[in-house]
Residue, then its C-alpha position, 0 to 999 in steps of 0.5 A: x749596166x751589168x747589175x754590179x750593186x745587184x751583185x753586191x746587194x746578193x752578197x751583203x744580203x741586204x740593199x746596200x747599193x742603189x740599183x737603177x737601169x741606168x749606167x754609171x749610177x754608182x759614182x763613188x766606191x761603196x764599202x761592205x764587210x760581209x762573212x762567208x762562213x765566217x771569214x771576213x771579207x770586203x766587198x767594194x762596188x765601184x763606179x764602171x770602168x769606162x769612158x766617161x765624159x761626166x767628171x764625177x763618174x770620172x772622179x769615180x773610175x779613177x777611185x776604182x782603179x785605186x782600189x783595185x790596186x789594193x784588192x787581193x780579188x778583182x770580180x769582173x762582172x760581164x753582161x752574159x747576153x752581150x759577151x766579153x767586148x773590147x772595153x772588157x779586154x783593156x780592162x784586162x790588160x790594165x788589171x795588177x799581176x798580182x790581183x786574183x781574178x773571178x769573171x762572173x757572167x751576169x744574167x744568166x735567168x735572161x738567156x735560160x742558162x743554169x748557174x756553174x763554174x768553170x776553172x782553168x789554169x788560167x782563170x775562174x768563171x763563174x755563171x749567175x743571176x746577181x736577179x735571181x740570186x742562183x749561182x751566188x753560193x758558187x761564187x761565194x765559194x769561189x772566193x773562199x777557193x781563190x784566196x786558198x782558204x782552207x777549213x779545218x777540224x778546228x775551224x782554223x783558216x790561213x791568215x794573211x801576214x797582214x792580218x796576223x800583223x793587226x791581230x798582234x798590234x791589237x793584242x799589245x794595245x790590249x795588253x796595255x789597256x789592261x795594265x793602265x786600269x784604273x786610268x779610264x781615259x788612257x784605257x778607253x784610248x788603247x781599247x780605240x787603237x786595238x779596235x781600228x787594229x781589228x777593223x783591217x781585219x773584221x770591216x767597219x765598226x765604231x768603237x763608241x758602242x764597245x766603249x758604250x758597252x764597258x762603261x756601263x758596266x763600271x762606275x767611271x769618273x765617280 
């Protein structure tokens, strides 16, 4: 029980996960669109990569290794008072090439340690107290340095191809909304696709309250 939901929890800012002293209470993957000074990102809080005997956990870790082969970062969270083990090295061995990596020592309030980050060539540490809440602004900062975000006069950050890809699509079905007015139905169904074109980018949102929103403005369907 490394406090993965704790961690999670610090980062959303709110209780999204439930945290209990008991290992392997996360079974399934929990999901959360979070800003660091507003960037989008997503958090994921699987269940523990371990041997499991329970087949849900089971069903769970193998949901985490799927995930984890999506993810652009992969936050190894090791309990600071037990160290790296065995299974933390076959963890390793198993991540993708291509997933950036950020190892966070939990715990630190536990043995008196002042939260800090370490980076080497090889890799990015980062000391915290996902309890106490110390340490969280580096690892914020972390992932923001990682992924090679870089702030600018104009508040402009380097876009991934996918993303600039989802900002396109989104802008043609937009395009096309507006050209279809005054046909409100086909209008209120681009304005859909444009808004699950966003949501690879932004996280999450459900496009009835955008859609609540215009038609209370216009008389539709009168």
């Amino acid at each position: 029980n490394v406090g993965k939901s704790s961690l999670l929890n610090r980062l959303a800012g709110e209780e999204i996960a439930i945290v209990t002293d008991v290992a392997g209470t996360t079974r399934d993957t929990i999901q959360q669109p979070i800003q660091i000074n507003g960037v989008p990102v997503h958090i994921i809080d699987t269940a523990g990569l371990r041997d499991a005997q329970d087949e849900v956990e089971k069903i769970g870790i193998a949901r985490a290794w799927r995930a984890i082969e999506k993810a652009d970062v992969g936050l190894l969270l090791m309990d600071i008072t037990q160290g790296a083990g065995e299974g933390d090295r076959e963890i390793l061995k198993r991540l993708p090439e291509k997933l950036k990596l950020i190892r966070v020592f939990n715990k630190i309030d536990v043995v008196g340690l002042a939260p800090k980050i370490d980076k080497t060539d090889e890799s990015l540490n980062i000391y915290l107290s996902a309890k106490t809440g110390e340490g969280i602004a580096l690892l914020r900062q972390g992932l923001l340095d990682i992924v090679g975000w870089k702030p600018s006069g104009e508040g402009v950050f380097i876009a991934r191809e996918r993303h600039l890809l989802a900002l396109t699509e989104a802008h043609d079905y937009l395009q096309r909304a507006r050209n279809i007015l005054p046909q409100w139905e086909f209008f209120a169904e681009e304005l859909r696709h444009a808004q699950n074109a966003l949501n690879q980018i932004t996280g999450a949102f459900t496009a009835d309250d955008l859609l609540g929103e215009i038609f209370s403005r216009f008389c539709i369907g009168k």
